[in-house]
C-alpha positions as a Markdown table, in Angstrom:
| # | Residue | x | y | z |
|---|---|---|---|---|
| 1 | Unk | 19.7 | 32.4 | 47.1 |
| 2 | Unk | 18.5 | 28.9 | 48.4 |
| 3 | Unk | 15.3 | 30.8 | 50.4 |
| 4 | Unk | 13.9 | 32.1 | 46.7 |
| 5 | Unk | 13.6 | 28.0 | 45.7 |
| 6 | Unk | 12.3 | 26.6 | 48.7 |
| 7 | Unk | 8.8 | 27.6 | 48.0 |
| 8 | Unk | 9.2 | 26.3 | 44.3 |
| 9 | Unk | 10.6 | 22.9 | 46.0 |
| 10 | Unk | 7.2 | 22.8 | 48.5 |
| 11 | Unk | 5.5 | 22.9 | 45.5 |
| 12 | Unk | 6.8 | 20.1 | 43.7 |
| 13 | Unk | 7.1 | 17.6 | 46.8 |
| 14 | Unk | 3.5 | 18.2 | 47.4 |
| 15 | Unk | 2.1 | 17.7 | 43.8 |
| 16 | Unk | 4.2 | 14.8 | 43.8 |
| 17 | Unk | 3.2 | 13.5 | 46.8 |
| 18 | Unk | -0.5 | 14.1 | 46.3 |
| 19 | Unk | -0.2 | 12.1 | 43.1 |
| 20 | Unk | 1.5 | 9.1 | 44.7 |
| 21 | Unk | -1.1 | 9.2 | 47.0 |
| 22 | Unk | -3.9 | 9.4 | 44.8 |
| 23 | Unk | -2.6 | 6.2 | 42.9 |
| 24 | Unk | -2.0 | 4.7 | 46.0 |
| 25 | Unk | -5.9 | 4.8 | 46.9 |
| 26 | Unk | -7.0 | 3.9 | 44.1 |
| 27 | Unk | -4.7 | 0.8 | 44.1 |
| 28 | Unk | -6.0 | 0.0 | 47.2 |
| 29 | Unk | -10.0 | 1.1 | 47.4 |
| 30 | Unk | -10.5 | 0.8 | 43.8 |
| 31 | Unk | -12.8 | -2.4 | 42.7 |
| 32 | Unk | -10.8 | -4.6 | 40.2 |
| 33 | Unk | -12.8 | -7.5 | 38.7 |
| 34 | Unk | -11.8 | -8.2 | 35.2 |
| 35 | Unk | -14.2 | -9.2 | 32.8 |
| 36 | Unk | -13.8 | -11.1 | 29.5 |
| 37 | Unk | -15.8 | -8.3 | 28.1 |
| 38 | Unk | -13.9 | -5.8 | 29.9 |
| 39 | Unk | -10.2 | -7.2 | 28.4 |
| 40 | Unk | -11.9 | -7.6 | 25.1 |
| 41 | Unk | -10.0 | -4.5 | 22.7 |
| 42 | Unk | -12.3 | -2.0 | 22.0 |
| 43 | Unk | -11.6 | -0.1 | 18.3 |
| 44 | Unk | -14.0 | 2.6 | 17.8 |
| 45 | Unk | -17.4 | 1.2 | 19.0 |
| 46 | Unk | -17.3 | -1.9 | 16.5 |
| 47 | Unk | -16.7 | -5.2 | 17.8 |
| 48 | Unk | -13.2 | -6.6 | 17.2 |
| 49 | Unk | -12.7 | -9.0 | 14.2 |
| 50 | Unk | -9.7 | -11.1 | 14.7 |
| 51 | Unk | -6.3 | -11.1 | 15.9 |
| 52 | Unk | -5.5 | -8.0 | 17.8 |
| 53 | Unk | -1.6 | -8.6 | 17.2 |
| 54 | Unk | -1.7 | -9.3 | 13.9 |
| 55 | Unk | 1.0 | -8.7 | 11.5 |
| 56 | Unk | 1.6 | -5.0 | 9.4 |
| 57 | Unk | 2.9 | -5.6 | 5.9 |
| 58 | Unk | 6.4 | -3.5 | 5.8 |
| 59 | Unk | 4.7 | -1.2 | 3.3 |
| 60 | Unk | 2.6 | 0.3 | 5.9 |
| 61 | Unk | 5.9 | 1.5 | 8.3 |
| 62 | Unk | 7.5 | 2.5 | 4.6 |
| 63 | Unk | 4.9 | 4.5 | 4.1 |
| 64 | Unk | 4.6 | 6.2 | 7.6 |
| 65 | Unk | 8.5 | 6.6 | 7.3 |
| 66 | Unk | 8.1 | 8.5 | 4.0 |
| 67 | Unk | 5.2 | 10.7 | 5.1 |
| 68 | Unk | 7.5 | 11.4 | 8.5 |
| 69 | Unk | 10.4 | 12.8 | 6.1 |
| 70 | Unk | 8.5 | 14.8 | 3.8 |
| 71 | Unk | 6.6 | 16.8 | 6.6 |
| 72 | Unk | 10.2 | 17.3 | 8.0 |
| 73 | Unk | 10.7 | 18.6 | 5.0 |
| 74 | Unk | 7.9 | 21.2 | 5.4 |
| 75 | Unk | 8.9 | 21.9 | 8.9 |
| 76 | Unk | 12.5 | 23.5 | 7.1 |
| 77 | Unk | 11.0 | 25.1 | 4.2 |
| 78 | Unk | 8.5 | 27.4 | 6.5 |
| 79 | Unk | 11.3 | 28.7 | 8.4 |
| 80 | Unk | 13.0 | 29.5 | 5.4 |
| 81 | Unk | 10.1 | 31.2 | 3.9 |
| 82 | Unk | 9.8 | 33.3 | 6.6 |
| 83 | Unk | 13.4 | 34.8 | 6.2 |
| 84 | Unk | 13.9 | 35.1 | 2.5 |
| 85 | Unk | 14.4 | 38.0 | 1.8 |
| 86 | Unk | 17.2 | 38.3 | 4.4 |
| 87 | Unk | 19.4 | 35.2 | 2.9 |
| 88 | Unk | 18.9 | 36.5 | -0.9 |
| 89 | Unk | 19.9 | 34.2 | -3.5 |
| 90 | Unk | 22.5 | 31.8 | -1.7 |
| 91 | Unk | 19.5 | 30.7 | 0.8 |
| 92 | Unk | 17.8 | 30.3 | -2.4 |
| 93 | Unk | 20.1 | 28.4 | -3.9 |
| 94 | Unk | 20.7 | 26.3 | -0.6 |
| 95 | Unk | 17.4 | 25.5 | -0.6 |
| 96 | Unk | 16.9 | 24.3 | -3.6 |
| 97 | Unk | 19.7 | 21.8 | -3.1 |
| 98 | Unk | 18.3 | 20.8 | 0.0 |
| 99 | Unk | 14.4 | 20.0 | -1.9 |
| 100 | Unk | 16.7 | 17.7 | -5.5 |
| 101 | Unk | 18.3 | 16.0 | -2.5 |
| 102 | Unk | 14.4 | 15.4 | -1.2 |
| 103 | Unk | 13.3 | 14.8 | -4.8 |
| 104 | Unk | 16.0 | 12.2 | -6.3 |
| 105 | Unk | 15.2 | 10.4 | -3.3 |
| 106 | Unk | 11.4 | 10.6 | -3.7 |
| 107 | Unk | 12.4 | 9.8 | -7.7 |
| 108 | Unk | 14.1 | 6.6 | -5.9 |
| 109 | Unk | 11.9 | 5.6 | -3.7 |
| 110 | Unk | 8.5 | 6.0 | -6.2 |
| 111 | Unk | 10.9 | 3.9 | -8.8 |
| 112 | Unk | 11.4 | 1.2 | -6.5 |
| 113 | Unk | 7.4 | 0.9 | -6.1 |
| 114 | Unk | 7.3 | 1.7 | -2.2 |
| 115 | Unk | 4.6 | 4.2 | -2.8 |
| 116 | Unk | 2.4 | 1.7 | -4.2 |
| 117 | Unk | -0.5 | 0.5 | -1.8 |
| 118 | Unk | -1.8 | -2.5 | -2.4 |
């Protein structure tokens, strides 16, 4: 049982090996010279403006949040959609709990202004 890995095991020792060793080669021939250009942060082929760590108003992460768990939400209702007809009216009727859960809290969040961009 142990023959049938071994050429499996040769396998990974030598892609792992060959990519320590490329690193390696390149940490060692490779030309470093730093530039100030070279460090500057590039964005898209305009010249930075500004502090590169500046600070994100807590909108912007709210927002990213609340886009992150209504796509979930999408990700659960295609799955169900695929397999209606099988779970008849109590998938139906699960499902439509699950999206009022999903839209009181959308109700909530819109009524507390987070979806506001300013």
């Amino acid at each position: 049982m142990a023959e049938s890995y071994f050429p499996i095991m040769v396998i990974l020792l030598l892609s792992a090996f060959i990519g320590v060793a490329i690193v390696a080669l390149s940490t060692l021939l490779g030309r470093n010279r730093p530039s100030e250009v070279k460090l500057m942060p590039y964005e898209c082929g305009m010249d930075p403006i500004g502090d590169a760590r500046r600070r994100f108003s807590v909108r912007f992460f709210l927002t990213g949040m609340l886009f992150i768990i209504f796509d979930i939400e999408i990700i659960f209702l295609y799955p169900w959609a695929i397999i209606y007809d099988k779970l008849m009216f109590f998938g139906f009727v699960e499902m439509l709990i699950f999206v009022a859960i999903l839209a009181v809290g959308l109700a909530h969040v819109w009524k507390k202004g987070a979806l506001e961009w300013e």
